[in-house]
N, C-alpha and C positions, 0 to 999 in steps of 0.2 A: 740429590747430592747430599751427601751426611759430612760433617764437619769432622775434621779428623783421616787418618788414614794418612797417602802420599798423594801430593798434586801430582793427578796423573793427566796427560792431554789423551783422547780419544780423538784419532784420525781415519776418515772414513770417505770415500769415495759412495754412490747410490746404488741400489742393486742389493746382491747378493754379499758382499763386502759392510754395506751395513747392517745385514742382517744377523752376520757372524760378530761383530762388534755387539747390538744389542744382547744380543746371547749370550753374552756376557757380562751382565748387569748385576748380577748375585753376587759376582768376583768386583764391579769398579764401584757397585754402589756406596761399598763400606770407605770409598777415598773421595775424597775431591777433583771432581772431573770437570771440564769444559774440554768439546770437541773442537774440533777442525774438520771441514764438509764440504762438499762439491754441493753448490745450490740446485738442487732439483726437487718435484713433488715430494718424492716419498722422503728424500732427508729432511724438507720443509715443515713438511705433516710429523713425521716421527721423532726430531729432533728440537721442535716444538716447545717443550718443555724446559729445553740444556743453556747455557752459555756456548753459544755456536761462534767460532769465525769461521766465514765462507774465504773458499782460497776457489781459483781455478783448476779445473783437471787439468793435470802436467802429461805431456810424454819425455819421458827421459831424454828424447832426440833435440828438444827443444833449450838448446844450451843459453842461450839468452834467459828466455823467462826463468830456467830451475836456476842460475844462480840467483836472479830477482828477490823467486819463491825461498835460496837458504836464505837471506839474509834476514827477508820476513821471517820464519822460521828461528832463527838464531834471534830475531828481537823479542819473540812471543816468547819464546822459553827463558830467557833473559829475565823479563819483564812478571811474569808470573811464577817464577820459581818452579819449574815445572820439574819434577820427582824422576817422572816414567812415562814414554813415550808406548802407545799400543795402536797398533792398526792391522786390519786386513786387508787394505790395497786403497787404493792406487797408485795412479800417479801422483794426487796429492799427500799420498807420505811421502815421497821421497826425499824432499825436503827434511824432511822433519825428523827422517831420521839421518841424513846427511849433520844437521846440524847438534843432534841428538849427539851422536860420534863424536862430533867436534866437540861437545861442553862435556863429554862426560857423562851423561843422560843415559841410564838403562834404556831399549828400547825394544819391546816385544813383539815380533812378528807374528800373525795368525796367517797361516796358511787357511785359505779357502778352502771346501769342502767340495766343489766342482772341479780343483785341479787336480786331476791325476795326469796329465801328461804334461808334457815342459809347460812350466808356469810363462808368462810375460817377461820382459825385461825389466819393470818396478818392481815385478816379486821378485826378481832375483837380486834384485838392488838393496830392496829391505832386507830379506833374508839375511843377505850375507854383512849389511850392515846391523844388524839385530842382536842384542846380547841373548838372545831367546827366543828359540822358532817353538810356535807351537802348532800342531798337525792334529788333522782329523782321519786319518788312516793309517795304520801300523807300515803299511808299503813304503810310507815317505818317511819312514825314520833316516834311512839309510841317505837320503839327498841330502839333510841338513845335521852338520857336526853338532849342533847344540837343539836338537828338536825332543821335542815331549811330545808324545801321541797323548790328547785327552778324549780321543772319539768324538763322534758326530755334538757338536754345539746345537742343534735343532732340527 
């Protein structure tokens, strides 16, 4: 993390969703970042380094816990001044960009690079709550009204 830039939170679920997030380090290293992480090995082991809070993985269906998770959400970004909101899935953005919406918070969606058939219900949550989808195939321009294809992240 380099001093300077926009406090941006990084949200990231385990898998392939953190992979596209790190793959993006060239672009968040130049700001100040602390993520948000579904605790498992590989975010444990890779994220190691960061100012992590661990949240739970959410499914949107779970109407109790996601308003729990916006409020945490609306406190973290509260609390840290948080800039810009970036993730590529899961269910723990949703929150985050629910609350993102709510303060006024730019929030960038990264589409996966596995998805080419109908995404999940969290993508499409993000997505659509998203000041800015970004896409790894020229095919999915056409799905999201504000999407930038930047090609394969890794």
């Amino acid at each position: 993390m380099t001093q300077g830039g926009r406090r941006t939170l990084l949200v990231s679920s385990s898998g392939g969703v953190l992979l596209d997030v790190l793959a993006l380090r060239p672009w968040w290293r130049k700001h100040e970042v602390s993520w948000v992480s579904v605790e498992a090995p590989d975010t444990a082991e890779l994220l190691a380094a960061y100012d992590v809070r661990w949240e739970p993985e959410l499914r949107p269906s779970q109407v109790v816990e996601l308003v729990r998770a916006v409020l945490r959400a609306r406190a973290v970004l509260r609390s840290t001044g948080i800039e810009l909101v970036v993730s590529a899935g899961s269910g723990v953005a949703v929150p985050y960009f629910l609350a993102a919406r709510v303060a006024r918070v730019p929030a960038v969606w990264v589409e996966t690079f596995n998805v080419i058939g109908k995404p999940g219900l969290a993508a499409r949550l993000c997505a659509t709550l998203a000041s800015q989808v970004v896409v790894q195939h020229p095919e999915l321009l056409a799905r999201h009204r504000r999407a930038v294809n930047v090609g394969e992240l890794y």
